[in-house]
N, C-alpha and C positions, 0 to 999 in steps of 0.2 A: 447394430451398426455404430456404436457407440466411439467403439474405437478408431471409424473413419471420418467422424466428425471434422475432425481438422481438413482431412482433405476434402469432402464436402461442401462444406464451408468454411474457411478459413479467415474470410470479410469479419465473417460473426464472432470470432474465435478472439481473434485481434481485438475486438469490440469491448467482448467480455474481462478480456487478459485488461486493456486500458481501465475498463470504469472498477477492476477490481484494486489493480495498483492505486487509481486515483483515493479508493477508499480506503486501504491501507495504509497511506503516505496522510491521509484526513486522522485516520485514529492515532500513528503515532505522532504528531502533530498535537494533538489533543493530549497523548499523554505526557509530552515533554512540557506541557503548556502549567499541568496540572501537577507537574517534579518539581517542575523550578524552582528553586529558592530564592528567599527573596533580597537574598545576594549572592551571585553566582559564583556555585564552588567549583575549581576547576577541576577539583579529581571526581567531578559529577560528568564534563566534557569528551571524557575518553570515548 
């Protein structure tokens, strides 16, 4: 029933979908942190 998941539950789904995006907006976050130069080049901006 894997595929009815969503409809199932969908509370959870939503849940899952948020704390994943939170985590992925966390890592690139982290990786723009760890790009940056330490003077900002703007053809890095695009």
């Amino acid at each position: 029933d894997g595929h009815l998941f969503s409809l199932s539950n969908p509370s959870q789904l939503l849940i899952e979908a948020k704390l994943f995006r939170r985590e992925l907006h966390k890592y690139k976050a982290a990786d723009y942190d760890d790009a940056r130069p330490s003077t900002t080049n703007p053809a890095l901006l695009e």
